[in-house]
N, C-alpha and C positions, 0 to 999 in steps of 0.2 A: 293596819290591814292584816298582819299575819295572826296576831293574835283573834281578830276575828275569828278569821281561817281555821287557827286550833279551835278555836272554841267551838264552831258550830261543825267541822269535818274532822277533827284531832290533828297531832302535829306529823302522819304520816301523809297526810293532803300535802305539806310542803315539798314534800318529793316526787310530787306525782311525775312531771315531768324530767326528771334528775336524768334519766338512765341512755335516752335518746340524744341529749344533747353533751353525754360523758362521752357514748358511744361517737358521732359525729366528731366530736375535738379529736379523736384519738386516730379517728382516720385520717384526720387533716393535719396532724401533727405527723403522722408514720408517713404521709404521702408526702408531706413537706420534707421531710428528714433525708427520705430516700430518693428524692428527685434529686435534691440540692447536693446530695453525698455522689449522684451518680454522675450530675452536669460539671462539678468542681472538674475535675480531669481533666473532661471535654472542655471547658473554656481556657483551663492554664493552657493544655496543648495547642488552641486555637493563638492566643496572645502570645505562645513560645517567643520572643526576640520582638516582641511589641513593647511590652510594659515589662517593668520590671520587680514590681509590686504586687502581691496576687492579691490587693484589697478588693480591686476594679475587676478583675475575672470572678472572683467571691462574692459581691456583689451581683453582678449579673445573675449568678448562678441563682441566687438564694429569691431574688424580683422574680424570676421563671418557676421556681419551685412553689412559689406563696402562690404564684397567679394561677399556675395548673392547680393548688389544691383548692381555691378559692371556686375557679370554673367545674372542677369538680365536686365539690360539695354543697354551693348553692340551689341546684337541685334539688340534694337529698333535703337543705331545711327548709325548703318551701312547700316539699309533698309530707310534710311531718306536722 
């Protein structure tokens, strides 16, 4: 199939889409990174003298940061 691609639209047709969906990862990457960098604190402080292990507060943190940028970006790639 791509070689068709090139051949009847050239091999800059394989990009055409490229730029919205770099742009998209990047928001969901930076909104993953800094939810999850801001909640870590906030759950170690919550679990203070609970656990003793910050796998389980890291965890939490990181399922809340994926699912905020998830609810957040499923929008933008369904109006794209």
């Amino acid at each position: 199939a791509a070689l068709r691609i090139v051949e009847a639209e050239g091999p800059k047709a394989l990009t055409a889409g490229l730029a919205p969906t770099v742009i998209g990862y990047g928001i969901e990457g930076a909104l993953k990174f800094g939810v999850y960098e801001t909640l870590k604190p906030i759950f170690l402080a919550a679990c203070d003298g609970i656990v003793t292990d910050p796998t389980q507060p890291y965890l939490v943190a990181a399922i809340c940061a994926g699912a905020l940028a998830s609810i957040i970006l499923c929008p933008m790639e369904e109006t794209r």
